[in-house]
C-alpha positions in Angstrom: 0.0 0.0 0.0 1.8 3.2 -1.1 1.8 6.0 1.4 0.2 9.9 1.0 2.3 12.5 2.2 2.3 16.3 3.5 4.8 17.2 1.0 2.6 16.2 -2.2 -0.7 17.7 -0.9 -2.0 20.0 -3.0 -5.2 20.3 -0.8 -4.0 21.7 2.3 -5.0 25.1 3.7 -2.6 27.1 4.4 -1.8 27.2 8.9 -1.7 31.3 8.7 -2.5 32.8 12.6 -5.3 35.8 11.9 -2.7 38.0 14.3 -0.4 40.6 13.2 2.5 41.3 15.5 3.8 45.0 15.4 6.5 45.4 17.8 5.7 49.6 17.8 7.4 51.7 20.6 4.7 52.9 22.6 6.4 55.4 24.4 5.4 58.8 24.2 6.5 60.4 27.2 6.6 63.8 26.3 3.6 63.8 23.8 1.1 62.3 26.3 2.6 64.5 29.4 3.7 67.9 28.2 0.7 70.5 28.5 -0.9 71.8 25.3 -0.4 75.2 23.9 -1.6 77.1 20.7 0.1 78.6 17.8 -1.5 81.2 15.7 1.4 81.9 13.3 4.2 78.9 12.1 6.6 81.6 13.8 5.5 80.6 18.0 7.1 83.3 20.0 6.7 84.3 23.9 8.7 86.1 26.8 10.6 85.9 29.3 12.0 87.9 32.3 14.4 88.1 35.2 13.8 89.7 38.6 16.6 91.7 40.8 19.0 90.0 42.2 17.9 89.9 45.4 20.4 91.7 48.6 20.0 94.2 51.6 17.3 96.9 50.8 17.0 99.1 53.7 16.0 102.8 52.6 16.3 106.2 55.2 13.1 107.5 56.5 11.7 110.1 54.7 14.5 109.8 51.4 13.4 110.3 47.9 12.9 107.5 45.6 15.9 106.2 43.3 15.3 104.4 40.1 17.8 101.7 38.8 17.7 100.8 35.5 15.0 97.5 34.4 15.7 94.7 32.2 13.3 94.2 28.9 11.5 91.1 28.4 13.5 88.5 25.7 11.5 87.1 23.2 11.8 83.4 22.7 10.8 81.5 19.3 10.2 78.1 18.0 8.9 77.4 14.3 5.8 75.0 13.7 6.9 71.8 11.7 4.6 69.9 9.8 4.2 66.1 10.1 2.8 64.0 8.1 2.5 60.5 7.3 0.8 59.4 3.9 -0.4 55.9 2.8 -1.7 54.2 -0.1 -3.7 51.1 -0.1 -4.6 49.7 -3.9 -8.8 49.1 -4.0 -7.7 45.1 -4.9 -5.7 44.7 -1.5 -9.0 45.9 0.1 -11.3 43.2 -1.8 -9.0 40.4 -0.9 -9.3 38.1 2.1 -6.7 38.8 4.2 -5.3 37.6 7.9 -5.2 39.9 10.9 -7.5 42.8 9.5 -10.9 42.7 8.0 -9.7 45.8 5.7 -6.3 46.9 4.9 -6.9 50.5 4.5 -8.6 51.1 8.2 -4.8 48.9 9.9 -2.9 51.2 7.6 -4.7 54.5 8.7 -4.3 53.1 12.6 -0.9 51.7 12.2 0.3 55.4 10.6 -1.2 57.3 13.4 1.3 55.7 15.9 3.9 56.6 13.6 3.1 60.6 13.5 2.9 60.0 17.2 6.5 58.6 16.9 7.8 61.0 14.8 6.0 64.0 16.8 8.4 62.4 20.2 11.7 62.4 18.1 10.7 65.9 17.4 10.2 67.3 20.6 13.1 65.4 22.3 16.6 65.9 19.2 14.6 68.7 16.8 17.1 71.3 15.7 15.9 74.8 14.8 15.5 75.8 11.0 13.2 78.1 9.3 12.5 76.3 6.3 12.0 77.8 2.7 10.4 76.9 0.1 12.3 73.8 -0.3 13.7 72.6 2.8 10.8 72.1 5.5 10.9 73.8 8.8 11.8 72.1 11.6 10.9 72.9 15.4 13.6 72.9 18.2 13.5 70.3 20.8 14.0 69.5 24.5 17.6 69.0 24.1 19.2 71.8 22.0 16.5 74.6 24.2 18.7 73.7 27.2 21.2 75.9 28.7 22.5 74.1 30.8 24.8 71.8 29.0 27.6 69.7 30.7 29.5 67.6 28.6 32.7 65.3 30.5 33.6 62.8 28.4 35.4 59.9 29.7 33.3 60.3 33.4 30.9 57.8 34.7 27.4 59.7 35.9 27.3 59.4 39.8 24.7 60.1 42.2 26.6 63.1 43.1 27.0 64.1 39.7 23.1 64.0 38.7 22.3 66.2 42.3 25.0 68.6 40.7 23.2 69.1 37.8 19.8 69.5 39.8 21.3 71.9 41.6 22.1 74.0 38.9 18.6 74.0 38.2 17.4 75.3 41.3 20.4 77.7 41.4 18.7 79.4 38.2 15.1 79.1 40.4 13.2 76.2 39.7 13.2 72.3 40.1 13.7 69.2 38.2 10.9 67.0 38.0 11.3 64.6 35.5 14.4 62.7 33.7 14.8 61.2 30.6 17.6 59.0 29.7 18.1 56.1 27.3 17.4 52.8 29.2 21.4 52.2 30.3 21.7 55.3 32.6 17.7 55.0 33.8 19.4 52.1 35.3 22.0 53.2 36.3 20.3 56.6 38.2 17.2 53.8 39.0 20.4 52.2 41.3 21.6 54.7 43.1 21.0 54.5 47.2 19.1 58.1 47.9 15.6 57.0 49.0 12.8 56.4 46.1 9.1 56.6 46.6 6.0 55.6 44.4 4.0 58.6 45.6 3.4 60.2 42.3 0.6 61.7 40.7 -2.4 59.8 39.9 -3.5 62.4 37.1 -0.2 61.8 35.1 -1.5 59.5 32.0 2.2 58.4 32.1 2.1 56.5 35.1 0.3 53.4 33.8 3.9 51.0 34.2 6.9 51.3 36.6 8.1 54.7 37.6 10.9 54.8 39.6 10.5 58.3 41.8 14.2 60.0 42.7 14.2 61.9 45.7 17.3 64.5 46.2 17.8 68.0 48.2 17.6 70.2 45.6 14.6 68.4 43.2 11.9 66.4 45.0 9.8 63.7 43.4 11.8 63.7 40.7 10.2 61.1 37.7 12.5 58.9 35.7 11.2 57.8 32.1 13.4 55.5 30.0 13.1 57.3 26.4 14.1 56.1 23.4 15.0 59.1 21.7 17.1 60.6 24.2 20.8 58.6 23.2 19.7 57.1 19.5 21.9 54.9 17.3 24.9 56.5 15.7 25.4 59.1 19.1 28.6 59.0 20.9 27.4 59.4 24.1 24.9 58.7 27.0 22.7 61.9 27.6 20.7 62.5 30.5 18.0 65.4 30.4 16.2 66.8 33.6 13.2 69.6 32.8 10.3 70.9 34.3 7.5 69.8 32.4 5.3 72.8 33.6 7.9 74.9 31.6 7.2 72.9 28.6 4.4 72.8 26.1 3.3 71.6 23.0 1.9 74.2 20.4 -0.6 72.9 17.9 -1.3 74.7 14.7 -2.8 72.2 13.3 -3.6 69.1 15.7 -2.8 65.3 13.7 -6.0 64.8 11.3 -6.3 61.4 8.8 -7.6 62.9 5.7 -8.1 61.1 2.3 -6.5 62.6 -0.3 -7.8 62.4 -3.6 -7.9 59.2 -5.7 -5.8 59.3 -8.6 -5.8 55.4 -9.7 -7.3 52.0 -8.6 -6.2 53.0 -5.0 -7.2 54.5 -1.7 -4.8 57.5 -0.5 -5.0 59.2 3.0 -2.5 61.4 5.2 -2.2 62.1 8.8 -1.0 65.6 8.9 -0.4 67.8 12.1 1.9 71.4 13.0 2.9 71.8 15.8 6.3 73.2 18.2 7.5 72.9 21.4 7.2 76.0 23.9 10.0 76.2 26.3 9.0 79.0 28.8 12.5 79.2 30.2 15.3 77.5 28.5 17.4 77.4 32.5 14.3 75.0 33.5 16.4 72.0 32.8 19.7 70.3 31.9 21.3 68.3 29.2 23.9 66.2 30.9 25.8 65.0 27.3 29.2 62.6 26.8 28.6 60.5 30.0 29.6 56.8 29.8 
């Protein structure tokens, strides 16, 4: 009796799971924590100030009033940058039967919203300034390069007493630190050191859905450590660490992300999600950039 085998069938359905497996970054710190802003214009411009410095003000009875001179508010700017990503989706892929979807062009227009959402973080965290003509797009400035406070020791291992160093720089300029963002090596590392953590946080902050490790120091308090991916990327020669206060930081829409179809030039179904926006930092000393740390 001669034997059948799997290798000649001709009649076997395919063993296909109906489960697609996207392994998408889903962390958006800063989009899904920063306040939201405005933008009227794609120029976004606002002010900022400085007091006295303060010392021993004791005035004689009955003496006439002296005037010293005032400091002018300095204008700050950021430029909206457009984001957009576009898809196509032909109007056979949508007939066929397919696995994981019941219609390609409704995965495609979910799947590229995460991406905007992506590209909006990379934005906000390593966008360098440019105006843009008509063209080279504009782009908006990010977290990092609105810092002025800027350390950079190559060749020295961030310590605890390094990282309270750099928070007190910030509240030497008047403010405090409350939230880090470092590439997954030095969270760890600053997630190790001994000064007391708590997991007292916010229950308001959409963020704190996982594991957030709270730092505690003198001169920052409740201090929230986010692992970001966009912080130390591929290709840099370093280990950054950045420290902000969010309530310094916004995000200003001039257009918020929209999925639009687009107009159907073929046998195909074309869409876009498009959204302008730029990052307001209300004082560019409410932070650090801690850069060339091993």
């Amino acid at each position: 009796m001669a034997n059948t085998y799997t290798y000649d069938n001709n009649a076997m359905k395919e063993d296909l799971l109906d489960v697609i497996t996207n392994l998408d970054f889903k962390e958006t710190q800063l989009g899904s924590g920063l306040g939201q802003s405005s933008a009227s214009n794609i120029l976004h411009e606002w002010l900022t100030d400085t007091l006295k410095t303060p010392g021993v003000n004791a005035t004689v009875e009955g003496a006439d009033a002296t005037y010293a001179a005032r400091t002018n508010p300095q204008r700050l700017t950021n430029h909206c940058q457009i984001v957009t990503i576009d898809y196509s989706v032909s109007d056979s892929d949508r007939a066929v039967n397919s696995a994981g979807f019941e219609d390609r062009y409704t995965y495609e227009s979910m799947k590229a919203m995460k991406e905007w959402k992506q590209d909006q973080e990379f934005a906000l965290m390593r966008g360098t300034l440019a105006c843009g003509t008509g063209s080279a797009a504009r782009t908006l400035k990010g977290v990092k390069a609105f810092l002025a406070n800027t350390t950079a020791q190559s060749g020295v291992s961030l310590t605890e007493v390094i990282l309270n160093d750099y928070l007190q720089d910030v509240w030497d300029d008047g403010t405090e630190v409350n939230a880090i963002y470092a590439g997954m090596y030095m969270k760890r590392k600053i997630s190790g050191f001994t000064a007391g953590s708590t997991k007292n946080v916010d229950a308001t902050d959409r963020r704190l859905v996982n594991a957030v490790d709270i730092y505690q120091a003198d001169a920052a308090t409740n201090v929230k450590l986010f692992a970001h991916r966009y912080v130390t990327v591929s290709g840099d020669t370093n280990y950054d660490v950045v420290g902000i206060n969010e309530d310094f930081f916004k995000i200003a829409y001039l257009r918020k992300p929209t999925n639009r179809e687009l107009a159907k030039t073929g046998d195909a179904s074309n869409a876009q999600i498009v959204g302008e926006l730029t990052l307001e930092c209300l004082h560019n000393n409410a932070g650090f950039n801690a850069t060339a740390h091993l």
